[in-house]
ROSE-4610 file (N, C-alpha, C; in Angstrom, 1 decimal, always signed):
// ROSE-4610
residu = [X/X/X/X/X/X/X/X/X/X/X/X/X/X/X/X/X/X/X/X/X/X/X/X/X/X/X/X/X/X/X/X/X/X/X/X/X/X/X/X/X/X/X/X/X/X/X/X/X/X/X/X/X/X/X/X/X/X/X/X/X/X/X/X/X/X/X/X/X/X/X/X/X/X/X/X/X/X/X/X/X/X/X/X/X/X/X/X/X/X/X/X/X/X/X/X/X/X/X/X/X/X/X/X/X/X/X/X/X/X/X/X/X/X/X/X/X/X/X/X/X/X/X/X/X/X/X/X/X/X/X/X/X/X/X/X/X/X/X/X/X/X/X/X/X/X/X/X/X/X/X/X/X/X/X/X/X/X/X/X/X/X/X/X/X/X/X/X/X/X/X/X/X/X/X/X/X/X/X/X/X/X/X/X/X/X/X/X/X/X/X/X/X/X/X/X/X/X/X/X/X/X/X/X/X/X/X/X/X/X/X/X/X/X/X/X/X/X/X/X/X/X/X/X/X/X/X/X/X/X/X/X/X/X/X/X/X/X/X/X/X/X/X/X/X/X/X/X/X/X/X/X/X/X/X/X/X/X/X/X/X/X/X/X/X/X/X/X/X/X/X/X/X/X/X/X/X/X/X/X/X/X/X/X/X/X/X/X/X/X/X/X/X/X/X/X/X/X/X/X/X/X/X/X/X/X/X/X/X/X/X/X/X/X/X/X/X/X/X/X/X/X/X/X/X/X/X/X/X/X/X/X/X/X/X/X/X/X/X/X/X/X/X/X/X/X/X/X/X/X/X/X/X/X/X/X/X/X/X/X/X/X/X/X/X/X/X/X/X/X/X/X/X/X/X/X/X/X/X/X/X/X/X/X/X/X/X/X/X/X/X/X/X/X/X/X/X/X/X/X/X/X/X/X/X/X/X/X/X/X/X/X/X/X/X/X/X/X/X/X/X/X/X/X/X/X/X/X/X/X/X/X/X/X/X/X/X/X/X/X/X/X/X/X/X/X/X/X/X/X/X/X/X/X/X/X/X/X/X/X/X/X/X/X/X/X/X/X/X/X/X/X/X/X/X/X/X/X/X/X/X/X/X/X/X/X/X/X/X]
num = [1/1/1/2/2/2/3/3/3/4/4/4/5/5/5/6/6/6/7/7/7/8/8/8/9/9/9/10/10/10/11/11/11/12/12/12/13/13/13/14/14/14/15/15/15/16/16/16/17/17/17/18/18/18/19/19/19/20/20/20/21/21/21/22/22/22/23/23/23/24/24/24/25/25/25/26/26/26/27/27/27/28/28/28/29/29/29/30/30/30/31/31/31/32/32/32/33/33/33/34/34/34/35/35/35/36/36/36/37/37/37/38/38/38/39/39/39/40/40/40/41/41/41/42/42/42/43/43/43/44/44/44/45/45/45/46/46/46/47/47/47/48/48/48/49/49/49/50/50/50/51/51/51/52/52/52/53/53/53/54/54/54/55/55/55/56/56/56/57/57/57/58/58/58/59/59/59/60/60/60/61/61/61/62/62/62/63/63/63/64/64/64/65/65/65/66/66/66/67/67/67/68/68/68/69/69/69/70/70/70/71/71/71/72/72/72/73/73/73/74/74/74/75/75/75/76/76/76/77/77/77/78/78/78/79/79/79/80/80/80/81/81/81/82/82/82/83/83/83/84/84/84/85/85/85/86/86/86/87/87/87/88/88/88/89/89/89/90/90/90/91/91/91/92/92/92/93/93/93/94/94/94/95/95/95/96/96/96/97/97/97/98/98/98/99/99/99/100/100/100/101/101/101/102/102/102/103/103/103/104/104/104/105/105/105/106/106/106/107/107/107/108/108/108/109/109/109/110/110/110/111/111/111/112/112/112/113/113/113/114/114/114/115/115/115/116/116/116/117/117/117/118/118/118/119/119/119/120/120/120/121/121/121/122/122/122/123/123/123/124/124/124/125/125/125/126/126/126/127/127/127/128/128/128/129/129/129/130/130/130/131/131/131/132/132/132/133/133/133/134/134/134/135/135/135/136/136/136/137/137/137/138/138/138/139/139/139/140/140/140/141/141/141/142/142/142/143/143/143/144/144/144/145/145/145/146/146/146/147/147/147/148/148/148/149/149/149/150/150/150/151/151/151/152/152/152/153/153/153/154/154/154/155/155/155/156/156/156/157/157/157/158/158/158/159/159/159/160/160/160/161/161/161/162/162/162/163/163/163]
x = [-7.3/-6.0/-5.7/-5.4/-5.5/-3.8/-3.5/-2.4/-2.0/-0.9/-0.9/+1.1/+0.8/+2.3/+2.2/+3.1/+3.3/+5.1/+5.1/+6.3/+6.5/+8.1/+9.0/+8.7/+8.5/+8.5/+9.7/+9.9/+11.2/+11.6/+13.2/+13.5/+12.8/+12.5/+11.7/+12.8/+12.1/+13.2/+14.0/+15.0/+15.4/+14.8/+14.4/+14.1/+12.2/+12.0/+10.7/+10.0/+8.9/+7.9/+6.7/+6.7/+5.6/+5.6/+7.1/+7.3/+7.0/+7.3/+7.1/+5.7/+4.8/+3.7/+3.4/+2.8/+2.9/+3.9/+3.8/+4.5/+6.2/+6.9/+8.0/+8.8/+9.6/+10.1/+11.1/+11.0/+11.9/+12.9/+12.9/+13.9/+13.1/+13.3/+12.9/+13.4/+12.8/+12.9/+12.7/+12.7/+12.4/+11.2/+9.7/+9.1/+8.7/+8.8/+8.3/+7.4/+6.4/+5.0/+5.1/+4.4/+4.9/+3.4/+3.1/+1.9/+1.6/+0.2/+0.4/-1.3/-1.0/-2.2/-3.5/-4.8/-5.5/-6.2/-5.2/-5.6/-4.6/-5.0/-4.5/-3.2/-2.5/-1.2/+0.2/-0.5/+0.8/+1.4/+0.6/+1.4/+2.4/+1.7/+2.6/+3.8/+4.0/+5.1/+5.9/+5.2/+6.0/+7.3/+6.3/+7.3/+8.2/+7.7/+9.1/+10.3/+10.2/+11.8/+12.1/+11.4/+12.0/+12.6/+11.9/+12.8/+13.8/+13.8/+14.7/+16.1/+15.9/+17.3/+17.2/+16.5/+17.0/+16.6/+15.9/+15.2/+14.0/+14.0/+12.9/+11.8/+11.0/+10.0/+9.3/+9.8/+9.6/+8.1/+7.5/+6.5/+5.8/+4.2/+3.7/+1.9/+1.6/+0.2/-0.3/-1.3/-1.8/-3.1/-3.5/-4.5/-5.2/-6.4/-6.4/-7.7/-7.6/-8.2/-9.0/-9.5/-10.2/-9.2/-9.1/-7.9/-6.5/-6.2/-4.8/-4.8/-3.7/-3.3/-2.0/-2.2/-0.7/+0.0/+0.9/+2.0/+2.4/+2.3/+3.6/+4.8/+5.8/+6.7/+8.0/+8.2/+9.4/+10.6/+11.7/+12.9/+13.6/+14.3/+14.9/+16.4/+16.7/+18.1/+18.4/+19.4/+19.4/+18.2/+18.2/+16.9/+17.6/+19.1/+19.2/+19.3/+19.2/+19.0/+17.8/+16.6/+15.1/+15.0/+14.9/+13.8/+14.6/+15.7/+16.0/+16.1/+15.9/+16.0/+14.7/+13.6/+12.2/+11.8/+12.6/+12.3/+13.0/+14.3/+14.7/+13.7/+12.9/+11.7/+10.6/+10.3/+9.4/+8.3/+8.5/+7.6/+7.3/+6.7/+6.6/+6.5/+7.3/+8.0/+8.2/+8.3/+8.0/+9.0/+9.8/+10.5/+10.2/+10.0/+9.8/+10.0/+10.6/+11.6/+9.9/+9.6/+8.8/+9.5/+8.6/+8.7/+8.6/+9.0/+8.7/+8.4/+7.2/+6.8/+6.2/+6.8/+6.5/+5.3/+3.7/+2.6/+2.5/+2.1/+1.3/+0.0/-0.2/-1.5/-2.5/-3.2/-4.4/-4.9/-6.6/-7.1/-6.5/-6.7/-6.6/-4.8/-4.0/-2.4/-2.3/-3.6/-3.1/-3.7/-4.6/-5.2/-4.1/-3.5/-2.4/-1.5/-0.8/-0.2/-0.5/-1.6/-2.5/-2.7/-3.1/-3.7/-1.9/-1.0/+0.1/+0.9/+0.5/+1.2/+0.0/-1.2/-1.9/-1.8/-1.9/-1.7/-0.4/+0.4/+1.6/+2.2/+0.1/-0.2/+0.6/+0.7/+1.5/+0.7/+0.4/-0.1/+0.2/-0.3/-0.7/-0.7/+0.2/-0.2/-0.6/-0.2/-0.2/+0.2/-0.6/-0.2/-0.9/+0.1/+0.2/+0.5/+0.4/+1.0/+0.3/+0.4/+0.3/+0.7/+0.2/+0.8/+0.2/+1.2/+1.0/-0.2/+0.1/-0.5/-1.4/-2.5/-2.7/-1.6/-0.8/+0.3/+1.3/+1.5/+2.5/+2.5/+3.5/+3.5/+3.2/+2.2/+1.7/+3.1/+3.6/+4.2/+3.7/+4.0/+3.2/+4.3/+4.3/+4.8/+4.2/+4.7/+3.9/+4.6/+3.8/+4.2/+3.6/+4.4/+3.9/+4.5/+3.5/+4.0/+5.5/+5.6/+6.8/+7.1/+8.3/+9.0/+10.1/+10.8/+11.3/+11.1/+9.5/+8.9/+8.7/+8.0/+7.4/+8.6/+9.8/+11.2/+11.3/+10.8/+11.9/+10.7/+9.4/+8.3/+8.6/+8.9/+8.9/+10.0/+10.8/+12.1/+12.3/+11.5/+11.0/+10.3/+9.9/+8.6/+9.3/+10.2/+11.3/+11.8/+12.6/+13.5/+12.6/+11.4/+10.8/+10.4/+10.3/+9.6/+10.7/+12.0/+13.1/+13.3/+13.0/+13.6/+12.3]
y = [+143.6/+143.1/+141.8/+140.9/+139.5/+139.4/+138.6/+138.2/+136.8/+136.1/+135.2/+134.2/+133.8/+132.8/+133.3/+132.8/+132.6/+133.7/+134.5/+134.8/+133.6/+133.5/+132.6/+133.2/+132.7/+133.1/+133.1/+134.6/+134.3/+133.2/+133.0/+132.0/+132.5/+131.1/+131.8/+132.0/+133.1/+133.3/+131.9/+132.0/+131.3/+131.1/+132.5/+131.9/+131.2/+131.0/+129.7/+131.0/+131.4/+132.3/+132.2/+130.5/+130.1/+130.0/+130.1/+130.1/+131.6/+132.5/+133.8/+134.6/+134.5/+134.9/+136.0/+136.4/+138.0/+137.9/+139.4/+139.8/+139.6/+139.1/+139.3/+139.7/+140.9/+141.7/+141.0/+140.6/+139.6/+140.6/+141.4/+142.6/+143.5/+144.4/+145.2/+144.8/+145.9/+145.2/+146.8/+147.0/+148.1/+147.6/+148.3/+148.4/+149.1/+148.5/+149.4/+149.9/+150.8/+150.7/+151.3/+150.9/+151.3/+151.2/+152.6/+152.8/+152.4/+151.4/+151.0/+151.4/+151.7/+151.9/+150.5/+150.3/+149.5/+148.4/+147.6/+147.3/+145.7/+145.2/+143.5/+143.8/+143.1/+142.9/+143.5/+144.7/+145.1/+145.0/+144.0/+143.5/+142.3/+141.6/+140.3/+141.5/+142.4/+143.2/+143.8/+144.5/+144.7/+143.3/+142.5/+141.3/+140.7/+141.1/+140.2/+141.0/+142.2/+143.1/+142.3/+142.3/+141.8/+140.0/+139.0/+138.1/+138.1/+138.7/+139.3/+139.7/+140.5/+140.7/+139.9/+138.8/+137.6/+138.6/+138.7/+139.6/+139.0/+138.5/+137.6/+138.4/+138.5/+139.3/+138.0/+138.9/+138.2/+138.1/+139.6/+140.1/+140.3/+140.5/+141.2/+141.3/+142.6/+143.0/+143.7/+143.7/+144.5/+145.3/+146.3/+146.7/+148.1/+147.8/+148.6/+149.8/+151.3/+151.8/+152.8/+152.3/+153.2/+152.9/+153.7/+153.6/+153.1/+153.4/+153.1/+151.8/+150.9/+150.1/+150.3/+149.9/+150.1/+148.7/+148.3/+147.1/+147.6/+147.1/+147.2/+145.6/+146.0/+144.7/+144.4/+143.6/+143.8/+142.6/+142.8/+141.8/+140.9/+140.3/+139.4/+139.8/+140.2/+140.7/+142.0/+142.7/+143.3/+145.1/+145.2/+146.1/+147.5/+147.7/+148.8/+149.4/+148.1/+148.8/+149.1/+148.5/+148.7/+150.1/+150.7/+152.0/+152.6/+153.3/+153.8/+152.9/+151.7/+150.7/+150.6/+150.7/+150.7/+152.1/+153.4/+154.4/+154.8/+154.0/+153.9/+153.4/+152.6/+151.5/+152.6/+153.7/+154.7/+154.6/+153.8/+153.2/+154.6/+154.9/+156.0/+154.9/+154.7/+154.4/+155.1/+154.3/+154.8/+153.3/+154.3/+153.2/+153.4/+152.8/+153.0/+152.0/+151.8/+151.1/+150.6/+149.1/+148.1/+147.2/+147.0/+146.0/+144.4/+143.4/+142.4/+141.3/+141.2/+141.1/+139.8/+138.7/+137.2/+137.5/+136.8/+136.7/+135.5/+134.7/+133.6/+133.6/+132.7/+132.2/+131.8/+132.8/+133.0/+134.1/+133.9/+135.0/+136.0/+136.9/+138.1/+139.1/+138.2/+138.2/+139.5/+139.6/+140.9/+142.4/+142.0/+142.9/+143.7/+142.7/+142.9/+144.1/+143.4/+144.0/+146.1/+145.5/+146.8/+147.9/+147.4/+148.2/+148.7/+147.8/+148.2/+149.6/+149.6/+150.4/+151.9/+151.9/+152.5/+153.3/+152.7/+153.1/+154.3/+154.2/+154.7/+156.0/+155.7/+157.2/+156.4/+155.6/+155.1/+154.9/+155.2/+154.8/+153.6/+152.4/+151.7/+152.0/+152.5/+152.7/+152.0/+150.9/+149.6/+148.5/+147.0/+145.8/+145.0/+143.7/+142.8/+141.3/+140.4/+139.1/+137.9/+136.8/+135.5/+134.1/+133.3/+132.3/+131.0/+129.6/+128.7/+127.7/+127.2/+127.0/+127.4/+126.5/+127.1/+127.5/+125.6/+125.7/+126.1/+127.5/+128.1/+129.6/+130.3/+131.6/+132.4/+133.7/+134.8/+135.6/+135.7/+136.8/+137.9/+139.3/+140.2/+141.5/+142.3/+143.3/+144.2/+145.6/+146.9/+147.8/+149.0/+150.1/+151.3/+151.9/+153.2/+154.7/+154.9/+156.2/+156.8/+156.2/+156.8/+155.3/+155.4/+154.1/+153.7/+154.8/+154.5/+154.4/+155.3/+154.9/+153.2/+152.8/+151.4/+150.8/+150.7/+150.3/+149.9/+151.0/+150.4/+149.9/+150.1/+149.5/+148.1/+147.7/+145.9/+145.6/+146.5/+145.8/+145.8/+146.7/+146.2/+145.1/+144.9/+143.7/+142.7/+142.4/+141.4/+140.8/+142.0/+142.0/+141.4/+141.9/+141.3/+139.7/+139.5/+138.3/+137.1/+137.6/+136.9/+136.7/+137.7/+137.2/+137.1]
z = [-125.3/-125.8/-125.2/-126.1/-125.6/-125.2/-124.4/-123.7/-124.2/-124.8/-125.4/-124.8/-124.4/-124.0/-122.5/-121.7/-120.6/-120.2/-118.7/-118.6/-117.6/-117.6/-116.9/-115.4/-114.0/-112.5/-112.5/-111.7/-110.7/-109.9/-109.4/-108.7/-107.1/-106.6/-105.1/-104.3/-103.4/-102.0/-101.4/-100.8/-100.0/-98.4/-98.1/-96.8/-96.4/-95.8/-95.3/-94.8/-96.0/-95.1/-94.3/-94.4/-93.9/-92.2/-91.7/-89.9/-89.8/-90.5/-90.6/-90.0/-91.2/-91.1/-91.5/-92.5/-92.9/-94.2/-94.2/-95.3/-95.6/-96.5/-96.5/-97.8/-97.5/-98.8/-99.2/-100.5/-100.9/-102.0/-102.8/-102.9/-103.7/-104.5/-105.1/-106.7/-107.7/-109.3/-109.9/-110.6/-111.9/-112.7/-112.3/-113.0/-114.1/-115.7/-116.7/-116.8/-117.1/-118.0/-119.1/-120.1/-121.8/-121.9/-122.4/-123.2/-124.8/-125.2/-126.3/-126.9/-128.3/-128.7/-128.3/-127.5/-127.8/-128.8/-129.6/-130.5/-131.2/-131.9/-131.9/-132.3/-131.6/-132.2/-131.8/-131.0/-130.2/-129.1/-127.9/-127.3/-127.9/-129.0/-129.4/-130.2/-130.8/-131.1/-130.0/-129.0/-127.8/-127.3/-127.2/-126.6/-127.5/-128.3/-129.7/-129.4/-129.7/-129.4/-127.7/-126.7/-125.8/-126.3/-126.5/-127.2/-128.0/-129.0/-130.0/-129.2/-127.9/-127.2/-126.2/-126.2/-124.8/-123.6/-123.7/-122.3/-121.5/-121.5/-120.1/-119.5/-119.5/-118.8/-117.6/-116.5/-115.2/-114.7/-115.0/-114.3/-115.3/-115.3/-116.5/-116.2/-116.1/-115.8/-117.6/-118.1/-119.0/-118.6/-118.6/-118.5/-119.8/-120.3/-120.9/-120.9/-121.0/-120.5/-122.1/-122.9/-123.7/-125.1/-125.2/-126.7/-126.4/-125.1/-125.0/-123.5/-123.9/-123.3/-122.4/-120.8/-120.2/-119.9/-120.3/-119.7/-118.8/-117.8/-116.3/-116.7/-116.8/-116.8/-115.9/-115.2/-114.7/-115.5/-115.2/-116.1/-115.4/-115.8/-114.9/-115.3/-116.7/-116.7/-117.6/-117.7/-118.5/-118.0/-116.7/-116.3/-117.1/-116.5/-116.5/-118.2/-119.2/-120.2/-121.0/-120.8/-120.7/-121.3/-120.4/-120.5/-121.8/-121.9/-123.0/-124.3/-124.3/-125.4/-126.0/-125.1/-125.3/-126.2/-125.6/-126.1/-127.4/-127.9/-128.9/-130.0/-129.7/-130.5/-130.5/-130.1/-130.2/-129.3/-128.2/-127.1/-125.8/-125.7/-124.3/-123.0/-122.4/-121.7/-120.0/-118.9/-117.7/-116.5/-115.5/-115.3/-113.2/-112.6/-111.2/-110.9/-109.0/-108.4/-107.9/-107.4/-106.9/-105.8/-105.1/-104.1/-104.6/-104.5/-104.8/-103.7/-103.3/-102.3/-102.0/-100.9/-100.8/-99.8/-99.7/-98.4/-98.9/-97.5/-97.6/-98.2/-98.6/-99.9/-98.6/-98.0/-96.8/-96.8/-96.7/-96.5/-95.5/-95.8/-94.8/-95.0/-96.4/-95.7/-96.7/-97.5/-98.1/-98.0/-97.1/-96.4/-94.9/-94.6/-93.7/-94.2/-95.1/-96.4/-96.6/-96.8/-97.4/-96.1/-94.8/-93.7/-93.1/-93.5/-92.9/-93.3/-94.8/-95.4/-95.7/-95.4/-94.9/-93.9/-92.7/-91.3/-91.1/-92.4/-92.7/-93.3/-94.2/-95.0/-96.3/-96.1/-97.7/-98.8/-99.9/-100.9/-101.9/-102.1/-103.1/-104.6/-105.3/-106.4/-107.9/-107.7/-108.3/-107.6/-107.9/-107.4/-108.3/-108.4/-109.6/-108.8/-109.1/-108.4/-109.2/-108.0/-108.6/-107.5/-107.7/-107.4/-107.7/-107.6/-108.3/-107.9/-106.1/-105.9/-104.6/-103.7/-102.7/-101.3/-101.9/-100.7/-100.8/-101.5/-102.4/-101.9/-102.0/-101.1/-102.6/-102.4/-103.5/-103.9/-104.8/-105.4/-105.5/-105.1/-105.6/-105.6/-106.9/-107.3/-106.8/-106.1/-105.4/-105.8/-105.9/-106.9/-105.6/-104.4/-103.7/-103.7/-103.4/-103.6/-102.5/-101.6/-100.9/-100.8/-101.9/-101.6/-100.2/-99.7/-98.8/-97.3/-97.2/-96.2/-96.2/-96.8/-97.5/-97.1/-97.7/-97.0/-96.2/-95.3/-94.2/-93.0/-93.2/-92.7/-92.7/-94.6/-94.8/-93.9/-94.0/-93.1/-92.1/-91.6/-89.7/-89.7/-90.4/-90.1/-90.3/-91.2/-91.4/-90.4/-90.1/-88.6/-87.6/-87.2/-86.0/-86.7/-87.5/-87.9/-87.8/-87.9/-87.1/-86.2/-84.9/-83.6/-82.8]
């Protein structure tokens, strides 16, 4: 399934993650996934109903596994009316809370990332990201299995990365 236009980036954090070093949790989002038959033309239909209501798609992974295709998407407005709006459209539909996650663009920053939330027994269940350039910090969307553990890990690490 071919992927065709461009989504809009989030606006970036305010704070400078490059004195930092490491990981830094920049907030959380509502991730979709909407299952789609494998086949031409339904992602460009999926995303029309999102234009059609001025709905921005912030984030956007496609992967497809045999007959069927999964979108992960996250929004930039309008989240909390997604999932049952999608399901009104006859869409099977799936809504889970994500990390939205700022690392520096260097080897090793997502491996960090990864062994942190490991070491924690945390699971990885999806991750998605991006960035523009090299001297540009990675966006990356995370999807774990114990989100609140994962919480309050990022936000220890925060905290010490301040003082």
């Amino acid at each position: 399934m071919a992927c065709a236009g461009t989504a809009e980036r989030l606006p970036a954090p305010k704070r400078d993650i490059h004195n930092q070093g490491g990981t830094v949790p920049n907030t959380t989002a509502t991730q979709f996934t909407v299952s789609l038959p494998n086949k031409p033309g339904q992602l460009a239909e999926l995303t029309q109903y999102f234009a059609d209501k001025g709905i921005n798609i912030s984030a956007i992974a496609v992967e497809a596994l045999g007959d069927v295709s999964f979108v992960r998407l996250t929004v930039s407005e309008k989240e909390s009316e997604v999932k049952s709006w999608l399901e009104t459209k006859g869409y099977k539909a799936t809504a889970t809370k994500v990390f939205q996650v700022q690392i520096q663009n260097q080897p090793g920053q997502l491996h960090q990332l990864a062994s942190k939330l490991a070491k924690q027994n945390v699971n990885i269940e999806n991750l998605y990201g991006s960035t523009w350039a090299n001297n540009q910090p990675a966006t990356l969307y995370v999807a774990v299995d114990q989100f609140e553990k994962a919480e309050n890990l990022l936000s220890q690490e925060l905290a010490a990365s301040r003082n």
